[in-house]
N, C-alpha and C positions, 0 to 999 in steps of 0.2 A: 763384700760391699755392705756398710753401713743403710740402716734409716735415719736419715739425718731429718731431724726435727729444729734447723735454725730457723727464726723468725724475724720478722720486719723489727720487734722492739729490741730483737738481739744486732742487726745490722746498726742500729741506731744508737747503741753503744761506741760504735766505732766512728771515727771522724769520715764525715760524706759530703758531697755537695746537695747544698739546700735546693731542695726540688726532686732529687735526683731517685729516691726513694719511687715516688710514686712513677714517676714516668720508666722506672726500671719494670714496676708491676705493669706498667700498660705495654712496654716493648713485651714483653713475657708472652703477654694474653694478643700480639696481635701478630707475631713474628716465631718461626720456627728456631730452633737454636742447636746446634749442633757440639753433645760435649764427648768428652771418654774421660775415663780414670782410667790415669798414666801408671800410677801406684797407686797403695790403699794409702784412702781418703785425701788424696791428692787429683784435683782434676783440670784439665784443660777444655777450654768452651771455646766456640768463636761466634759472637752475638750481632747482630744482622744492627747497623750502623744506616744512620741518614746517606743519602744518592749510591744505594744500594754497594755500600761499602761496607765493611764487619771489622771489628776489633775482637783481639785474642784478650783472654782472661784467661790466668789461674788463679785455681783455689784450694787449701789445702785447710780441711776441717781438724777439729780437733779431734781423740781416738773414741771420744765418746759421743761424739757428733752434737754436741751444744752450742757448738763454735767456732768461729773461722780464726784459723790458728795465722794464715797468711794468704793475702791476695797480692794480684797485681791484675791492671790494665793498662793495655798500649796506651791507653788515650791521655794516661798521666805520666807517661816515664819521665815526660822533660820535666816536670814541675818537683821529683823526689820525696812529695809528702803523701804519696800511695794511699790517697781518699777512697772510702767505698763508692765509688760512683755508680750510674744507674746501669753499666754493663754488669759490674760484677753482680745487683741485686738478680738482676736479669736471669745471669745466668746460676747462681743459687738456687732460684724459683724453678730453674728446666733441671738442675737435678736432682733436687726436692722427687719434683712432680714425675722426673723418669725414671725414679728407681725405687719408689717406693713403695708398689706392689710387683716387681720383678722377681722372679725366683734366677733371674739370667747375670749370675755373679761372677768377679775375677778371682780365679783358683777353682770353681765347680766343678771336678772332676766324675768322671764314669768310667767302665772299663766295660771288654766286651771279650769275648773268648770263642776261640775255633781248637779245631783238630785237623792236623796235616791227614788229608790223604788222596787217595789216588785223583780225584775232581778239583784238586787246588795246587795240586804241583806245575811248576814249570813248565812240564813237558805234558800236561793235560790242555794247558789255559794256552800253549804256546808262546810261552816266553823264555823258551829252552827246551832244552836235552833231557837235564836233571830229574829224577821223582824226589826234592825236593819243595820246601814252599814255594809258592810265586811273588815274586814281588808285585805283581799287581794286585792278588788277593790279599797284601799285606797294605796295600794301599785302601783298599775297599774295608778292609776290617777298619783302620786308620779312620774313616770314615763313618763306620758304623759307627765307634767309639764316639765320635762329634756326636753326631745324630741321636747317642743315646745321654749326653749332656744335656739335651733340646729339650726332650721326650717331652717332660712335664713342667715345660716352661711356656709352651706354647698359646697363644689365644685357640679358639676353634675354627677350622678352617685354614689356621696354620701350616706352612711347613718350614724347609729350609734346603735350600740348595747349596752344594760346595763351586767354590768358582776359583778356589787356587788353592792347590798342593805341593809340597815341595819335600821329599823325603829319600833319603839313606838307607839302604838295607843293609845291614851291617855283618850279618850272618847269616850260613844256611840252618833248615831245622826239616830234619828226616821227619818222614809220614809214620803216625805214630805222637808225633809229636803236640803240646799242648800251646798252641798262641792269645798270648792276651797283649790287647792294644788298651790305651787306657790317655785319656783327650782331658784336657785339663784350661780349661780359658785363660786367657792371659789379656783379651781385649774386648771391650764391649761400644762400641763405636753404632748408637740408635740400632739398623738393623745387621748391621756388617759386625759378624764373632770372627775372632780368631781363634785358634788354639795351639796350644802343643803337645805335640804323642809323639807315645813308645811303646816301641811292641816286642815283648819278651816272650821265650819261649821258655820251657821248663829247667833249662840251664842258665840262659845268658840275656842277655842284650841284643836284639835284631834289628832294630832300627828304630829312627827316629824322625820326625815330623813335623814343618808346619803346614796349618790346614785352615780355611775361613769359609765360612757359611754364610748367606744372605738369608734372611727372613721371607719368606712371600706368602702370599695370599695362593693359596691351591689352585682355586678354580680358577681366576685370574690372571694365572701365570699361566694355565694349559690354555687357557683360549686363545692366547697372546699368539701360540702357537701354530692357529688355525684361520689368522688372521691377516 
């Protein structure tokens, strides 16, 4: 993920509605806006609309981030002359302003590594017979892997919780053996990550995953708990 450094005199290059510029800056500054990038430097918003209704925007910058290669908003489809209007400023200004001291990027990868043995086999963890891996400590690595993405992304008082997995274990790997999981972003949606992992042992392929984290505040997540 780029630093995109577009500006108002750069929107203003582009055909807009008259007005529309500045009242994009006041929706900005008084309304949340929710975007992701779909692909690099392409993004999708949806920008909070008069009688608590929202219009979708995309945007798709240029590769050096000077300038908007291609927009569109719903609010113009019937008219066909795809004006900059005050949503797309809108939502430019929210991802300006949300990514541009993040270290939390799409493809950020980390890896994380374990050793088969006797406290992580099947039939230690109970999920079998086997002295084999456990698929569920192939899940938990899976896991760590995410969390070691996070590490040094986080504000203080951060953390991140996992709230859906979904994964494949594709082969066994005898005790002895060397596993590495390795979590790769694929979505950045405010505080909801996704990822994708793969967990290889010293031969092969073991499985594969997706996995999404929520952001939360530490201490205000445990209290939530007590309450």
């Amino acid at each position: 993920m780029n630093k995109y450094n577009v500006t108002i005199p750069t929107l203003e290059s582009h055909n807009h509605i008259t007005g529309d510029i500045e009242r994009g800056v006041k929706t900005y500054n008084k309304n949340g806006i929710e975007f992701e990038e779909r692909e690099p430097n392409n993004y999708w918003a949806r920008v909070p609309h008069k009688n608590n209704e929202t219009k979708t925007v995309t945007v798709a910058f240029s590769r050096d981030g000077q300038d908007i290669d291609q927009h569109y908003c719903d609010c113009s489809w019937r008219s066909g002359n795809n004006p900059v209007c005050r949503h797309v400023v809108a939502a430019v200004l929210a991802i300006q302003g949300g990514i541009i001291e993040t270290k939390i990027t799409l493809g950020k990868t980390a890896t994380v590594t374990t050793e088969v043995d006797k406290t992580n086999t099947a039939r230690a963890v109970g999920s079998g017979s086997l002295e084999v891996f456990a698929t569920p400590m192939m899940i938990a690595l899976m896991e760590c892997a995410a969390c070691e993405v996070l590490a040094d992304a986080l504000n203080e008082g951060q953390t991140s919780v996992g709230i859906f997995i979904s994964a494949d274990h594709t082969a066994a790997s005898p005790i002895g053996a060397h596993i590495t999981a390795k979590a790769t972003i694929t979505s950045v949606r405010g505080r909801k990550i996704e990822f994708y992992i793969t967990a290889n042992d010293d031969k092969n392929e073991i499985g594969i995953g997706k996995h999404t984290r929520i952001i939360v505040d530490a201490e205000r997540f445990m209290k939530k708990l007590y309450n």
